[in-house]
C-alpha positions in Angstrom: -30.7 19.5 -81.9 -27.9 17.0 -83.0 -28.2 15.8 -78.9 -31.4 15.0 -79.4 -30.7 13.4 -82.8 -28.1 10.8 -81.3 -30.4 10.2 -77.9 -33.4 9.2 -80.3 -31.2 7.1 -83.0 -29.8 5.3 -79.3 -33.2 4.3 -78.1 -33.9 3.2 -81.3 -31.1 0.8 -81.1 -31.7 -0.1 -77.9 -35.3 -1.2 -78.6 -34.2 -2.9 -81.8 -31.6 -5.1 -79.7 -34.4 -6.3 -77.0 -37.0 -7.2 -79.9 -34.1 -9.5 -81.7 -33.3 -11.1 -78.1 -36.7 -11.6 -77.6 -37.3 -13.1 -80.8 -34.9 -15.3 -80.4 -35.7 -16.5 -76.8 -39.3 -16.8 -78.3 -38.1 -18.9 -81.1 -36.0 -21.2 -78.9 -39.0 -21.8 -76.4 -41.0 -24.8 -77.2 -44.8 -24.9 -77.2 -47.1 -26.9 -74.4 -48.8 -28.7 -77.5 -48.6 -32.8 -77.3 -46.6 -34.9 -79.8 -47.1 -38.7 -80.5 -44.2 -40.2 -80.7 -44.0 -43.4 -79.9 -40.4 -44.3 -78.5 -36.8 -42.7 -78.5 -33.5 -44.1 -79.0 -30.8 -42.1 -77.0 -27.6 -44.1 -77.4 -25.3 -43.6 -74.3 -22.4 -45.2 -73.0 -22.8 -49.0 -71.6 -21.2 -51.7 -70.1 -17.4 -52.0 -68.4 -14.6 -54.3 -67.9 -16.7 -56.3 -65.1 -20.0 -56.1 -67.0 -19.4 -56.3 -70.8 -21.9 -55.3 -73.5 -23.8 -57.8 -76.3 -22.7 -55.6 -79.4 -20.7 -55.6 -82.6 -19.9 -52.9 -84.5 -22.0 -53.2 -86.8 -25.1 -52.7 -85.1 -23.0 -50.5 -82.7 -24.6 -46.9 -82.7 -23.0 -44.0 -84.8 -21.0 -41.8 -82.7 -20.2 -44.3 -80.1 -16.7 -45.8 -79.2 -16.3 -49.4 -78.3 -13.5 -50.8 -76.9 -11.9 -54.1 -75.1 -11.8 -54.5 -71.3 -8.3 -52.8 -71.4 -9.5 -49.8 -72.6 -7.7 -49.8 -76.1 -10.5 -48.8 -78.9 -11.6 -51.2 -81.5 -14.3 -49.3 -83.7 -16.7 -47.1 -83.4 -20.1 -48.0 -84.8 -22.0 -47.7 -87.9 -25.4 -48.3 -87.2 -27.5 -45.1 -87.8 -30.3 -44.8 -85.1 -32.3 -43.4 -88.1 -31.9 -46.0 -90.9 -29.9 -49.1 -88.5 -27.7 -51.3 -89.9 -29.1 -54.9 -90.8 -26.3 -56.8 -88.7 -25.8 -60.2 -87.7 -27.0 -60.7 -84.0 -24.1 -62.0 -82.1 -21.9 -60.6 -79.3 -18.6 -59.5 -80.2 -17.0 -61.5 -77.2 -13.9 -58.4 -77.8 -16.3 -55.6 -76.8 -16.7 -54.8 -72.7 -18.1 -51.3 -73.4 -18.7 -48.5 -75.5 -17.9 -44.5 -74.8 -20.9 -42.4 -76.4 -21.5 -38.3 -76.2 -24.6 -39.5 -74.4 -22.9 -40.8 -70.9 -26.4 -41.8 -68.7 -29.7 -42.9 -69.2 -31.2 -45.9 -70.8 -31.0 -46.2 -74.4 -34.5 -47.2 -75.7 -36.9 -44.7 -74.1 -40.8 -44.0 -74.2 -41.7 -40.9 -73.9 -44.7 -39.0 -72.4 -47.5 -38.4 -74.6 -46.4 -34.8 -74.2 -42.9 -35.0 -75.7 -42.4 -32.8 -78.8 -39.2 -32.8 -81.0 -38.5 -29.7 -79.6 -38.9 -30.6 -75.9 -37.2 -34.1 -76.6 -33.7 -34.1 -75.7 -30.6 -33.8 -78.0 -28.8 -36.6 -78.9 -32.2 -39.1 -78.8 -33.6 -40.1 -82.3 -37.5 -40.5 -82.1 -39.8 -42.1 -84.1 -43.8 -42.4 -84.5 -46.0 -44.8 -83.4 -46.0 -46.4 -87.0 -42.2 -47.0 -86.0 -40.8 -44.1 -89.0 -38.0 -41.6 -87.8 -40.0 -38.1 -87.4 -37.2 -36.1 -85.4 -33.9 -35.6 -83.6 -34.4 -33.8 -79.9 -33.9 -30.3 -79.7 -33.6 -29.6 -75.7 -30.7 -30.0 -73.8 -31.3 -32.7 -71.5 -31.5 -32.6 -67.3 -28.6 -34.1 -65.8 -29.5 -36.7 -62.9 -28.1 -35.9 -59.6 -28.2 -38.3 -56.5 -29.1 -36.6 -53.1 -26.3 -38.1 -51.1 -24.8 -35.5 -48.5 -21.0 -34.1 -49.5 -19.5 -34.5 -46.3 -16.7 -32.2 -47.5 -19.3 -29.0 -47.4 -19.6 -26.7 -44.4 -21.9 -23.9 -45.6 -23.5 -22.6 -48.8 -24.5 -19.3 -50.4 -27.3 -19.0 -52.8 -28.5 -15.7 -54.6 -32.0 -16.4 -53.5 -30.5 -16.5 -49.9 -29.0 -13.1 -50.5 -25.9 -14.6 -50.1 -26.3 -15.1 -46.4 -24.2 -18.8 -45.2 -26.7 -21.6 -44.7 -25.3 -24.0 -42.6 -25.9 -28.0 -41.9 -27.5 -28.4 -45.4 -27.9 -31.5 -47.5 -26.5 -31.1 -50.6 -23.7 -32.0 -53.2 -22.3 -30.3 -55.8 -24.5 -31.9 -58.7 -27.8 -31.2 -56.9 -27.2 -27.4 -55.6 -29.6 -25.0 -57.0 -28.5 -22.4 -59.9 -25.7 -20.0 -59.2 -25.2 -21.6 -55.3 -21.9 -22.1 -54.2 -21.0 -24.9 -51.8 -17.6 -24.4 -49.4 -15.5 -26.6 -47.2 -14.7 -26.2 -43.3 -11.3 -23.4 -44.4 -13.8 -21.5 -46.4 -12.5 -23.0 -49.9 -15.2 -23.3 -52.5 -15.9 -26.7 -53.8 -18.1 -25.8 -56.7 -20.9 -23.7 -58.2 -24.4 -24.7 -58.9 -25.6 -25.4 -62.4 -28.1 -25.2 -64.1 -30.4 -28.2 -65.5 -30.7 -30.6 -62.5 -32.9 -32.9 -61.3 -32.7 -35.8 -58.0 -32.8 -38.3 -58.5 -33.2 -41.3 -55.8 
Protein backbone atom coordinates (compact mmCIF):
# COMPACT_ATOMS: atom_id res chain seq x y z
CA UNK A 1 0.00 0.00 0.00
CA UNK A 2 2.91 2.50 0.95
CA UNK A 3 4.22 1.61 -3.00
CA UNK A 4 1.33 2.78 -4.13
CA UNK A 5 1.36 5.75 -1.84
CA UNK A 6 4.91 7.04 -3.06
CA UNK A 7 3.96 6.19 -7.05
CA UNK A 8 0.79 8.44 -6.66
CA UNK A 9 2.59 11.39 -4.47
CA UNK A 10 5.42 11.05 -7.69
CA UNK A 11 2.92 11.66 -10.41
CA UNK A 12 1.61 14.26 -8.54
CA UNK A 13 4.95 15.97 -8.60
CA UNK A 14 5.55 15.23 -11.90
CA UNK A 15 2.39 16.83 -13.14
CA UNK A 16 2.82 19.76 -10.80
CA UNK A 17 6.39 20.41 -12.38
CA UNK A 18 5.00 20.40 -16.24
CA UNK A 19 1.95 22.85 -15.22
CA UNK A 20 4.73 25.45 -13.59
CA UNK A 21 6.96 25.04 -16.93
CA UNK A 22 4.13 25.57 -18.89
CA UNK A 23 3.00 28.39 -17.09
CA UNK A 24 6.00 29.96 -17.40
CA UNK A 25 6.64 29.27 -21.15
CA UNK A 26 2.92 30.68 -21.46
CA UNK A 27 3.78 33.68 -19.48
CA UNK A 28 6.94 34.42 -21.50
CA UNK A 29 5.13 34.03 -25.00
CA UNK A 30 3.87 37.20 -26.32
CA UNK A 31 0.44 37.70 -27.83
CA UNK A 32 -0.30 38.24 -31.87
CA UNK A 33 -2.36 41.45 -30.75
CA UNK A 34 -1.02 44.96 -32.54
CA UNK A 35 0.69 47.82 -30.58
CA UNK A 36 0.98 51.53 -31.79
CA UNK A 37 4.03 52.61 -31.17
CA UNK A 38 5.31 54.92 -33.02
CA UNK A 39 9.26 54.72 -33.12
CA UNK A 40 12.13 53.06 -31.03
CA UNK A 41 15.40 54.16 -29.95
CA UNK A 42 17.90 51.18 -29.71
CA UNK A 43 21.21 52.82 -28.99
CA UNK A 44 24.09 50.67 -30.38
CA UNK A 45 27.62 51.15 -30.91
CA UNK A 46 28.69 53.78 -33.88
CA UNK A 47 31.31 55.28 -35.61
CA UNK A 48 35.40 54.37 -35.66
CA UNK A 49 38.71 55.91 -35.87
CA UNK A 50 38.19 56.42 -39.86
CA UNK A 51 34.54 57.46 -39.49
CA UNK A 52 34.01 59.41 -36.20
CA UNK A 53 30.65 60.13 -34.54
CA UNK A 54 28.69 63.85 -34.05
CA UNK A 55 28.15 63.33 -30.19
CA UNK A 56 29.03 64.65 -26.79
CA UNK A 57 28.51 63.24 -23.76
CA UNK A 58 25.91 64.77 -22.79
CA UNK A 59 23.49 63.79 -25.19
CA UNK A 60 25.55 60.50 -25.43
CA UNK A 61 23.16 57.59 -24.59
CA UNK A 62 23.21 55.95 -21.04
CA UNK A 63 25.03 52.81 -21.07
CA UNK A 64 27.25 53.62 -23.95
CA UNK A 65 31.13 54.22 -23.87
CA UNK A 66 32.73 56.78 -25.96
CA UNK A 67 36.12 57.12 -26.63
CA UNK A 68 38.98 58.97 -28.85
CA UNK A 69 40.38 57.43 -32.12
CA UNK A 70 43.03 55.64 -29.93
CA UNK A 71 40.81 53.71 -28.13
CA UNK A 72 41.34 55.25 -24.56
CA UNK A 73 37.63 56.05 -22.94
CA UNK A 74 36.56 59.53 -22.25
CA UNK A 75 32.85 59.14 -20.71
CA UNK A 76 30.16 57.30 -20.96
CA UNK A 77 26.92 59.12 -21.62
CA UNK A 78 24.18 60.50 -19.62
CA UNK A 79 21.40 61.04 -21.74
CA UNK A 80 18.39 58.72 -20.77
CA UNK A 81 16.66 57.49 -23.94
CA UNK A 82 13.50 57.82 -21.74
CA UNK A 83 13.76 61.42 -20.31
CA UNK A 84 17.06 62.75 -22.82
CA UNK A 85 19.27 65.20 -21.77
CA UNK A 86 18.70 68.88 -23.08
CA UNK A 87 22.37 69.26 -24.43
CA UNK A 88 24.07 71.67 -26.47
CA UNK A 89 24.26 70.44 -30.15
CA UNK A 90 27.79 70.35 -31.21
CA UNK A 91 30.30 67.53 -31.96
CA UNK A 92 32.70 66.75 -29.53
CA UNK A 93 35.67 66.89 -32.22
CA UNK A 94 37.52 64.18 -29.20
CA UNK A 95 34.83 61.52 -29.78
CA UNK A 96 35.51 58.86 -32.98
CA UNK A 97 33.04 56.30 -31.50
CA UNK A 98 31.08 54.86 -28.84
CA UNK A 99 31.00 50.99 -27.44
CA UNK A 100 27.22 50.20 -26.44
CA UNK A 101 25.62 46.61 -25.12
CA UNK A 102 23.69 47.11 -28.29
CA UNK A 103 26.67 46.38 -31.08
CA UNK A 104 24.35 46.47 -34.62
CA UNK A 105 21.46 48.03 -36.00
CA UNK A 106 20.38 51.48 -36.51
CA UNK A 107 19.61 53.48 -33.55
CA UNK A 108 16.27 55.32 -34.33
CA UNK A 109 13.88 52.64 -35.53
CA UNK A 110 10.10 52.42 -36.65
CA UNK A 111 8.54 49.63 -36.04
CA UNK A 112 5.78 47.59 -37.63
CA UNK A 113 2.28 48.39 -36.65
CA UNK A 114 2.54 44.99 -35.06
CA UNK A 115 5.27 45.55 -32.55
CA UNK A 116 4.25 45.13 -28.90
CA UNK A 117 6.47 45.86 -25.82
CA UNK A 118 6.74 42.44 -25.41
CA UNK A 119 7.72 41.39 -28.96
CA UNK A 120 10.00 44.60 -29.20
CA UNK A 121 13.50 43.89 -28.56
CA UNK A 122 15.58 44.45 -25.30
CA UNK A 123 17.70 47.16 -25.04
CA UNK A 124 15.26 49.62 -27.52
CA UNK A 125 13.13 52.30 -25.58
CA UNK A 126 9.77 52.89 -27.42
CA UNK A 127 7.53 55.50 -27.43
CA UNK A 128 3.82 56.33 -28.72
CA UNK A 129 2.73 58.07 -31.54
CA UNK A 130 2.06 61.24 -29.22
CA UNK A 131 6.10 60.86 -28.83
CA UNK A 132 5.62 59.68 -24.62
CA UNK A 133 7.91 56.68 -23.48
CA UNK A 134 5.30 53.63 -23.12
CA UNK A 135 7.92 50.67 -22.83
CA UNK A 136 11.34 49.03 -22.74
CA UNK A 137 11.51 45.72 -25.31
CA UNK A 138 11.12 42.57 -23.78
CA UNK A 139 12.42 39.94 -26.65
CA UNK A 140 15.69 39.12 -27.29
CA UNK A 141 16.56 40.37 -30.51
CA UNK A 142 17.66 38.27 -33.92
CA UNK A 143 21.15 38.63 -34.66
CA UNK A 144 21.88 39.55 -38.52
CA UNK A 145 24.00 37.08 -40.35
CA UNK A 146 25.49 37.63 -43.91
CA UNK A 147 25.14 34.62 -46.35
CA UNK A 148 28.74 34.73 -47.52
CA UNK A 149 30.22 31.01 -47.97
CA UNK A 150 33.05 29.96 -45.09
CA UNK A 151 35.45 28.65 -47.30
CA UNK A 152 36.99 26.89 -44.25
CA UNK A 153 33.89 24.35 -44.03
CA UNK A 154 33.84 20.90 -45.64
CA UNK A 155 30.61 19.24 -44.39
CA UNK A 156 27.85 19.89 -41.88
CA UNK A 157 25.61 17.90 -39.57
CA UNK A 158 22.23 19.00 -38.53
CA UNK A 159 19.68 17.14 -36.22
CA UNK A 160 17.03 17.56 -38.71
CA UNK A 161 19.52 15.80 -41.16
CA UNK A 162 19.76 12.94 -38.60
CA UNK A 163 23.08 13.78 -38.38
CA UNK A 164 24.02 12.48 -41.76
CA UNK A 165 27.31 14.86 -43.51
CA UNK A 166 25.92 17.28 -46.04
CA UNK A 167 28.49 18.23 -48.19
CA UNK A 168 29.14 21.41 -50.67
CA UNK A 169 26.81 23.65 -48.65
CA UNK A 170 26.62 27.41 -48.39
CA UNK A 171 26.86 28.45 -45.10
CA UNK A 172 28.88 30.15 -42.24
CA UNK A 173 28.92 29.85 -38.79
CA UNK A 174 26.45 32.87 -38.05
CA UNK A 175 23.74 31.66 -40.47
CA UNK A 176 23.71 27.66 -39.72
CA UNK A 177 20.48 26.53 -38.48
CA UNK A 178 19.85 25.55 -34.62
CA UNK A 179 22.00 22.87 -33.12
CA UNK A 180 24.10 22.34 -36.81
CA UNK A 181 27.61 21.89 -36.61
CA UNK A 182 29.83 23.15 -39.35
CA UNK A 183 33.55 21.14 -39.76
CA UNK A 184 36.72 21.84 -41.70
CA UNK A 185 38.52 19.45 -44.41
CA UNK A 186 40.52 17.25 -40.98
CA UNK A 187 37.19 16.87 -39.51
CA UNK A 188 37.70 19.74 -36.78
CA UNK A 189 34.55 21.51 -35.80
CA UNK A 190 34.41 25.15 -36.42
CA UNK A 191 31.30 26.00 -34.62
CA UNK A 192 27.75 25.16 -33.58
CA UNK A 193 24.58 26.71 -34.82
CA UNK A 194 22.62 29.12 -32.65
CA UNK A 195 19.70 30.01 -32.16
CA UNK A 196 18.02 33.48 -33.18
CA UNK A 197 19.27 34.14 -36.81
CA UNK A 198 18.22 35.80 -39.56
CA UNK A 199 20.19 36.65 -43.42
CA UNK A 200 20.66 39.12 -44.09
CA UNK A 201 21.85 40.43 -47.74
Amino acid sequence: MAVYKVSFLAHLLVLGMYLLVSTVEHANACTKECGNLGYGICPGSEGSPENPICTNCCSGYKGCNYYYANGTFICEGTSDPKNPNICPSYCDPQIAYSKCPRSEGKTIIYPTGCTTCCTGYKGCYYFGQDGEFVCEGESIEPKGCTKECDPRVAYMTCPSSGLAKLNQVCVNCCSAGEGCKLYDNDGSLLCTGEPQSISTA
